[in-house]
Each structure stands twice: as C-alpha cells, then as structure tokens.
C-alpha positions as CSV (number, residue, x, y, z in Angstrom):
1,X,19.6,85.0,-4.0
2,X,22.0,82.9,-6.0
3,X,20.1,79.9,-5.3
4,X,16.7,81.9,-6.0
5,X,19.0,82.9,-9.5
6,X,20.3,79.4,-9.9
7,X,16.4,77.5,-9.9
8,X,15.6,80.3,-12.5
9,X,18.3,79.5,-14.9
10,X,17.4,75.8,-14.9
11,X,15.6,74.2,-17.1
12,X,12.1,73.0,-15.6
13,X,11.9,69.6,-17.0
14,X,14.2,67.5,-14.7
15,X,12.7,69.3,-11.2
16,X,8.7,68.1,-12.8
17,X,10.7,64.7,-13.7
18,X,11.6,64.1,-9.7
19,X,8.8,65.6,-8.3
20,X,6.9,62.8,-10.1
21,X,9.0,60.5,-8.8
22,X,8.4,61.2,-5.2
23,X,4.9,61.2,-5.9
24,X,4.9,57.9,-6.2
25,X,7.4,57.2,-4.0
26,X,5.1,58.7,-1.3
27,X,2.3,56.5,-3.1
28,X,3.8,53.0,-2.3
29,X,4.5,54.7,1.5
30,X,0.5,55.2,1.9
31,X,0.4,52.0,0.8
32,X,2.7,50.4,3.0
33,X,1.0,52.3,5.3
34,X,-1.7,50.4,5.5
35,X,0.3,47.4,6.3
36,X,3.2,48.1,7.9
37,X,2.9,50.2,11.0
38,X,6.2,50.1,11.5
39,X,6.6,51.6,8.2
40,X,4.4,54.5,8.6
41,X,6.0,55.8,11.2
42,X,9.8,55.9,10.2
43,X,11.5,59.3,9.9
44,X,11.9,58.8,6.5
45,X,8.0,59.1,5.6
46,X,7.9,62.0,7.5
47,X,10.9,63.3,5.9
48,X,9.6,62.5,2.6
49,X,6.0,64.1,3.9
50,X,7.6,67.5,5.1
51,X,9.5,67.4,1.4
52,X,6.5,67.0,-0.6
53,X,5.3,70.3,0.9
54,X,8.9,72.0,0.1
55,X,8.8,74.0,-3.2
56,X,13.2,73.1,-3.4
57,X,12.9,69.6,-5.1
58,X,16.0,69.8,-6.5
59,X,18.0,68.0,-4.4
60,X,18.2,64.7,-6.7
61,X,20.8,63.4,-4.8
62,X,19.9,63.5,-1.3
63,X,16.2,62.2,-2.3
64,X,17.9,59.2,-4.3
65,X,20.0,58.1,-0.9
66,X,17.6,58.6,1.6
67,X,15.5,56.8,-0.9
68,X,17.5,53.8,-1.2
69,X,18.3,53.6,2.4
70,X,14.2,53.3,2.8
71,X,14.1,50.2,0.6
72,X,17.1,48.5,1.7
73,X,15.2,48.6,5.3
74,X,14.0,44.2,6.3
75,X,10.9,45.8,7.7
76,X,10.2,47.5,3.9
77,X,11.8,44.3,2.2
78,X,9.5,42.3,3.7
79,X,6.3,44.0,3.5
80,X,7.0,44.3,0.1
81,X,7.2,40.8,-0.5
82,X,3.8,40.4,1.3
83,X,2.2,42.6,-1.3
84,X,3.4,40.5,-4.2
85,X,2.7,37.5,-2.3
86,X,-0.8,38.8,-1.7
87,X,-1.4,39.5,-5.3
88,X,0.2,35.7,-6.8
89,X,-2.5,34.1,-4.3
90,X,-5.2,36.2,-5.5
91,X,-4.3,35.5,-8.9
92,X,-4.0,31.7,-8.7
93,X,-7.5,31.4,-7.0
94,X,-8.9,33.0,-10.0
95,X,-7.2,30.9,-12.6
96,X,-8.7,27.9,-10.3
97,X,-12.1,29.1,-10.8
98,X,-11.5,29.2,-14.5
99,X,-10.1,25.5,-14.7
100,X,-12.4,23.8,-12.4
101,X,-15.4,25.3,-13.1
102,X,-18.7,24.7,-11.4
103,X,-19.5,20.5,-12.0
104,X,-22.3,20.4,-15.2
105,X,-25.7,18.6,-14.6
106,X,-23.5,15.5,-16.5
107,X,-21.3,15.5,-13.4
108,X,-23.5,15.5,-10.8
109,X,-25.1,12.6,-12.8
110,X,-22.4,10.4,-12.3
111,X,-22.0,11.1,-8.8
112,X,-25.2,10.3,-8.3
113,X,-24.6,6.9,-10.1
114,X,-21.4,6.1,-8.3
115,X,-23.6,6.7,-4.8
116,X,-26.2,4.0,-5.7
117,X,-23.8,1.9,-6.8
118,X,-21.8,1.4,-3.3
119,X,-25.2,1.9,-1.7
120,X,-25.9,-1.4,-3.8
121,X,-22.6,-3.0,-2.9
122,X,-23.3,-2.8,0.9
123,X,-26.6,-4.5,0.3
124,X,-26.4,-8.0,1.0
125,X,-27.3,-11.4,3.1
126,X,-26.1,-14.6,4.5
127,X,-27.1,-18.1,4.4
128,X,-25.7,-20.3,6.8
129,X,-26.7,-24.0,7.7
130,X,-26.6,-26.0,10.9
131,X,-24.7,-29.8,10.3
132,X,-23.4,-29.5,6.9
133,X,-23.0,-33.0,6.5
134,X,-24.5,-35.9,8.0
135,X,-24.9,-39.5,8.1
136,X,-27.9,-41.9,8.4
137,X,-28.9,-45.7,7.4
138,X,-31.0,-46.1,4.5
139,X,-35.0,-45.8,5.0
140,X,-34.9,-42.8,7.2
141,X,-35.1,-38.7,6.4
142,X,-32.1,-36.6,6.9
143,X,-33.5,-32.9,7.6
144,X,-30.9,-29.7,7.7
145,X,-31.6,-26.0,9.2
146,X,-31.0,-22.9,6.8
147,X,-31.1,-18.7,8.0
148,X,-30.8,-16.9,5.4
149,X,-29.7,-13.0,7.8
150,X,-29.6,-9.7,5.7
151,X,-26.9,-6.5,7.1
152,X,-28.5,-3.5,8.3
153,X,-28.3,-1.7,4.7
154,X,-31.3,-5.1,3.5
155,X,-34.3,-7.0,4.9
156,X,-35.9,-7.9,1.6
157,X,-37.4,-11.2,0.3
158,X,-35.5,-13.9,-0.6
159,X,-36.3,-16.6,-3.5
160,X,-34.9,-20.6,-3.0
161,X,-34.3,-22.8,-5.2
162,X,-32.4,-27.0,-5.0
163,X,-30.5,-29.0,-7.1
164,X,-30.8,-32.5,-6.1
165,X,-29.1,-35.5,-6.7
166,X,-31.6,-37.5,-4.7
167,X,-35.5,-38.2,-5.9
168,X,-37.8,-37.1,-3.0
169,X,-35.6,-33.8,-1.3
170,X,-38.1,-30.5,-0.7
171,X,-37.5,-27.3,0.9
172,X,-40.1,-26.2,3.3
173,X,-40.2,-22.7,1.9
174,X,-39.7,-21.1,-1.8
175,X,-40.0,-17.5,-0.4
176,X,-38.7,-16.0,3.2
177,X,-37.9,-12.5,4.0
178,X,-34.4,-11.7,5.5
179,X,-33.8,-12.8,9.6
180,X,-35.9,-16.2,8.7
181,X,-35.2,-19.9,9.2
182,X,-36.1,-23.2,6.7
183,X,-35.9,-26.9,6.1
184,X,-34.4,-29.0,3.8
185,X,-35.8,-32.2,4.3
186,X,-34.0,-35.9,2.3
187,X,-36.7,-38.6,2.7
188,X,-35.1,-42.5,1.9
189,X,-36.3,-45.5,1.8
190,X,-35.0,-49.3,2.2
191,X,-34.0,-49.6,-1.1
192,X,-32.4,-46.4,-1.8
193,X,-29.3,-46.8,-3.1
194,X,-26.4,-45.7,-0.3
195,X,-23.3,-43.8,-0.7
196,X,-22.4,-39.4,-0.6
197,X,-24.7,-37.2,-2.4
198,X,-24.8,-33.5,-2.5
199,X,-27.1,-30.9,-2.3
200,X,-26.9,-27.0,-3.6
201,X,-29.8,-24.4,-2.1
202,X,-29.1,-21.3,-4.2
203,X,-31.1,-18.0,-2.8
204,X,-31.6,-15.0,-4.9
205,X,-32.9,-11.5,-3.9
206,X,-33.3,-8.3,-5.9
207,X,-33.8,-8.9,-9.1
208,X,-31.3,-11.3,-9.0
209,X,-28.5,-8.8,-8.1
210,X,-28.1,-10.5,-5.2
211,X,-27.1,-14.4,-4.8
212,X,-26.2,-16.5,-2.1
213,X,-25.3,-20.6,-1.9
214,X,-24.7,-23.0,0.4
215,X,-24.1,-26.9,-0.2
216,X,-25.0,-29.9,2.4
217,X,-23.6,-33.6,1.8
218,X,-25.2,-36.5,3.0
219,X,-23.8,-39.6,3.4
220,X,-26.4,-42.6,3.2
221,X,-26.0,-45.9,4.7
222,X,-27.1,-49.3,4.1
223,X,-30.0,-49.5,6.2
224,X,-28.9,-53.2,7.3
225,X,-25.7,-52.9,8.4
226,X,-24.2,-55.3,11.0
227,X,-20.8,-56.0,12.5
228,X,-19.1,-59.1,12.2
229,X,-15.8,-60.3,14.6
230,X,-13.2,-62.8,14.1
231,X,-10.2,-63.2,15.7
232,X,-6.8,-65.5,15.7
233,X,-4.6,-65.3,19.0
234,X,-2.2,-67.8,17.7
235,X,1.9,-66.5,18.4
236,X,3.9,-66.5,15.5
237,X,7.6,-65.7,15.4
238,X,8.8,-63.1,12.9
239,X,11.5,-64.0,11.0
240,X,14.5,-61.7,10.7
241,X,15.2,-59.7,7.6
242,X,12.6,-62.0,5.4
243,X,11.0,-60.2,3.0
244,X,8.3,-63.5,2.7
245,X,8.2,-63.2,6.1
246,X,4.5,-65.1,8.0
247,X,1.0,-65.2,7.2
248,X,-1.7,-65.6,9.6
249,X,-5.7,-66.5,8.8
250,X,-8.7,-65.9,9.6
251,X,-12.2,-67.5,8.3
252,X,-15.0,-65.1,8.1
253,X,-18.3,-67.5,7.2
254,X,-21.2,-64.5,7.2
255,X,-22.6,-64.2,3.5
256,X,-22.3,-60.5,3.8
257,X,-21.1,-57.3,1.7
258,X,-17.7,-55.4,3.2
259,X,-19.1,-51.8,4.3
260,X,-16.2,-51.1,6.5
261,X,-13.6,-52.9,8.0
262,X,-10.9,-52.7,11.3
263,X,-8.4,-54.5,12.3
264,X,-6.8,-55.2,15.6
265,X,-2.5,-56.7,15.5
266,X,-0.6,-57.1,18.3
267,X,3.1,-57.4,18.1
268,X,5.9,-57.4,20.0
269,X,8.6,-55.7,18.5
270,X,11.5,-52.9,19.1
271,X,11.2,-51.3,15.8
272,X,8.2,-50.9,13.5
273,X,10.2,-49.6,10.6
274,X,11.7,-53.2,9.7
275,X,8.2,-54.5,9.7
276,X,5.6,-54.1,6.8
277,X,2.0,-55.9,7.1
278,X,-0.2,-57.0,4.3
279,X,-4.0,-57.3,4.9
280,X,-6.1,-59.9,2.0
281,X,-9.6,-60.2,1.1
282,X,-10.8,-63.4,0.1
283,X,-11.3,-61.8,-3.7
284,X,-7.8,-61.2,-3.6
285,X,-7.4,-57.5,-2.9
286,X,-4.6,-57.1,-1.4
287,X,-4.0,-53.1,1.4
288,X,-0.8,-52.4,3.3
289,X,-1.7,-51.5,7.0
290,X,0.3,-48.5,8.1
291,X,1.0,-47.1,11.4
292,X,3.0,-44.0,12.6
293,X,3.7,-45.2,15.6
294,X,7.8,-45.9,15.6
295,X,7.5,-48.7,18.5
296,X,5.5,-51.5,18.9
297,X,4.1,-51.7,22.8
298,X,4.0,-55.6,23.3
299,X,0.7,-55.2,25.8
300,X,-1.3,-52.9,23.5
301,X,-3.4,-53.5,20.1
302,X,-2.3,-51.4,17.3
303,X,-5.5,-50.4,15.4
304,X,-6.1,-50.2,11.7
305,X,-9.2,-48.9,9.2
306,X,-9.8,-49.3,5.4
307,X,-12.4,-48.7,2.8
308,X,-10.6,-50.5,0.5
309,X,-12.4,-53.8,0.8
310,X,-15.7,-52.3,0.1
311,X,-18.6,-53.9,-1.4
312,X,-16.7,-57.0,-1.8
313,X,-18.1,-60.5,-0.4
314,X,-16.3,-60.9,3.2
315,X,-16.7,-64.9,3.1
316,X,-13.5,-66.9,3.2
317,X,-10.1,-66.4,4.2
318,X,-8.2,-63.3,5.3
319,X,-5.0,-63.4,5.5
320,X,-2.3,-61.4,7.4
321,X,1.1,-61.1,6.5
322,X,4.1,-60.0,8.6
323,X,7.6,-59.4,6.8
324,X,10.6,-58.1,8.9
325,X,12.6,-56.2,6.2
326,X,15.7,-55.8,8.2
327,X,18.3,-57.2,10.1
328,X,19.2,-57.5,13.8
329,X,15.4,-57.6,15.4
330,X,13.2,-59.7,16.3
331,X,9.8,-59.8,17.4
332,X,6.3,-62.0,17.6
333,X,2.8,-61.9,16.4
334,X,1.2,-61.7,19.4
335,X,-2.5,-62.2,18.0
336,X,-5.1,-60.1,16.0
337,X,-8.6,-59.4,14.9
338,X,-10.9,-59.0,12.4
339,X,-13.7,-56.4,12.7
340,X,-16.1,-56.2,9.5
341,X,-19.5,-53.9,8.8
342,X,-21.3,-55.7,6.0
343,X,-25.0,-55.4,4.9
344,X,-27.1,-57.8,3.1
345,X,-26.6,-59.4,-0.3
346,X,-29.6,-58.1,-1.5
347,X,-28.2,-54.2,-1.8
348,X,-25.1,-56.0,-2.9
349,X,-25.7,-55.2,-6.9
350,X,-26.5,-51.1,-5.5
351,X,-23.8,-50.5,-3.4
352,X,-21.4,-51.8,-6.3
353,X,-23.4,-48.8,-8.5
354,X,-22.8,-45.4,-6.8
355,X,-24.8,-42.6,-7.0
C-alpha cells in the first residue's frame, strides 16, 4: 500500500519520460533482432520484454544498469557497428551515382572514336625484298623480288610507286592487293655509266594512311672488265730500323683503267709492327698496306685490297716499299705480286664521272 501511496504522490512526468525511453530501447532490440540472433535471445531482451508489460516503470535505476550492461556486451558492440557500417556504404553508393553519372551521347562519341582509331592502328602491311643489293657488269638487267604481306586486321589494295636514279628501271605492277609478289626490273646497256645507284619503291594503301618503303642498291660494273698479273720474286733484305727502308718494282704495260686492285707480299719477319709498307701507282698515288696479323709466316702470302687506285691508268711502274721502323730485327722480302681489274679506256672518261 505504501508503494501503491508512494506512485500516487509522484509526479507523472518522469515515469512517461522512462517509459519512452525503453520504448525505444526495446526499438533498437527488434532491430538488432533482425541481425543478431544472438542478441534476440539474451535475458536481457526478455527482461526488458516482460518489463514493458509491467505497469511499475519506476525503477530508473535498475533499467539504467541493466541497460548499460546490454550495450557494453561485444556481441551488441559489434552489431551495432554493422548497422552504421551498413548505412556509410549505402550512402557512398549514392553519392557515386550522383558524381558519375550515366556517360552523355558526347561520351560515348569519343569512345567510339578512340575504338576506330586503335582498330586503324592495327591495320597495316609489309614489304619485304629478296637480294637487296646486287652486282652485275654493264649491258645486262638486274631484276629484284618485292611481297608486299598485310596482318590479319588488312588485305586491301596497294598502290607502287619508284624513284630512280637510273633511266630505263620499271616495276611490273602499279596496283597489287595484300599477300602478292612484283618485279623491279634495271635494264643497262654497254655504255651505261658504272658505279652504286639506289632505288626507293614506296607503297601506299588506304587513302594514304598507310605507307610502306623499301630501298635496293645496285652496284654496276664495267661491262669489260679483265684481270691483269704481274709479279717480282726478287729477295731483298730489310734494313734494320731505316725509316727509307727498300723499294721493289713492278712494270704493268696493259693500257687499262684500275677497277680494283690486290696485292700479294711475302716476308720473312718476326715482328710486323716494326715494318710499314707503301704501295704506288704510276700517277703517283701513294696507300699504306695494313695487316692485323702480328707475325709474318715466312712460307705464306699476306694479302692486301684497295680501291684507292681507281680509275686511274695502271701503265708503268709500281712500286713497293718496305721500311723497318725499329731496332733489333730483321727480315727479307721474299717476293710479291700485283693483281689489277681494269676495263677499257674507252669508259675511262665515265667511270671518272660517277653517278
């Protein structure tokens, strides 16, 4: 009865206050509830179900402990932390829909572009050629092999074009398609003038947007070239550390034009850095013969080769000079030989003008 006299004397504001308060404290449990089965069936939900039903809610105290004891619970803790979890994710999805918002006809546009243009990238061919540089005497035709091959992302038609540096060279096709073969082809005659020229076969598909080249050299001869030998096998001794040192001749008597020319020297010798050998032209060109060999081999015939004589009349003397540059060796010309390629005077005054 006192405690029947006691809840009448309060005042009814701060019993409505807590019943609210467990309201939605029993809220929050149906919630975690639904995610926490663990949760759902403590004793404190049931505790807090059974007190609901109770009329005496004025036990602020008790309700606040048990209360506290509920959320300091890792179980509780961490479904709550689930929730909130839950609800950021949600939230940031939405704000990513709002900052990257469907892509605009404009976009799609320049995908679109980007697409064709690495489509066009991978679109392309090869030309290739077969002997890339050749030699042949004057008065016959030179002829090289093309293919021009497309990747698997092209077979179209091809356009060809030359740039020539000799009169007289044709292709044997302007037009091919991709996977086909074709001929250049150099005619010469007699009096075409020898020496390197060059050739440039450009080939050209789609509009243009695709361009392929390939060059081919060809290195024309005299078309009368013939070999002329001369030889002197007279010994010579070398004389130590003498930078005049000996000379050795040899008469050429062919009326002929220097194309190319070898020679053959054999010396005996211990060490070939104390010698140094001097090859002249009877027009008074003078071409130090060098050799990397460290030894000369007294039974053997070092062999030399030199342009530098070219075009120039091989009639006269050539002479051979031997200087032993240092002390304490010494050795003997053994022999040696002239080997000259010459054509005819009469291309004489167009092999001095090269092409």
């Amino acid at each position: 009865m006192n405690l029947h006299k006691s809840w009448g004397n309060s005042r009814p504001t701060k019993p409505r206050t807590e019943a609210q308060e467990v309201k939605k404290t029993l809220l929050v449990l149906s919630i975690l509830s639904t995610l926490s089965p663990l949760a759902q069936g403590s004793s404190e939900f049931h505790i807090y179900q059974a007190r609901y039903d109770d009329p005496l809610l004025n036990m602020v105290d008790q309700d606040s402990t048990t209360l506290d004891q509920f959320y300091t619970q890792p179980k509780t803790r961490q479904a709550l932390e689930e929730i909130k979890q839950s609800l950021n994710h949600s939230n940031g999805k939405q704000n990513n829909k709002e900052e990257n918002p469907t892509p605009s006809l404009n976009n799609h546009s320049s995908i679109t572009a980007r697409a064709k243009s690495q489509n066009k990238s991978t679109r392309s061919f090869s030309l290739s050629v077969a002997d890339q540089t050749q030699s042949m005497p004057a008065g016959k035709t030179a002829t090289y092999h093309f293919l021009a091959q497309g990747n698997d992302q092209w077979q179209g038609n091809i356009c060809l074009s030359l740039a020539s540096s000799l009169p007289g060279a044709r292709l044997s096709k302007q037009e091919i398609r991709a996977g086909e073969t074709f001929r250049l082809s150099i005619p010469s005659n007699n009096d075409t003038r020898w020496g390197d020229y060059m050739f440039t076969i450009t080939a050209s598909a789609d509009n243009g947007s695709l361009v392929q080249q390939q060059r081919v050299n060809l290195n024309l001869l005299p078309n009368n070239i013939r070999q002329v030998t001369q030889a002197n096998l007279s010994r010579m001794p070398i004389d130590d550390n003498n930078p005049e040192g000996i000379q050795s001749t040899i008469l050429m008597e062919d009326a002929i034009a220097a194309f190319a020319v070898r020679v053959l020297v054999k010396i005996s010798h211990p060490w070939h850095r104390d010698l140094k050998l001097t090859l002249s032209s009877p027009m008074g060109t003078h071409y130090n013969l060098e050799n990397q060999n460290l030894v000369y081999q007294n039974s053997q015939y070092q062999e030399y080769s030199t342009d530098a004589f070219n075009n120039e009349a091989i009639q006269g003397h050539w002479t051979l000079k031997v200087a032993d540059l240092a002390a304490g060796d010494r050795g003997i010309l053994r022999g040696w030989q002239l080997m000259i390629s010459g054509y005819s005077p009469a291309q004489s005054e167009q092999a001095g003008d090269p092409p």
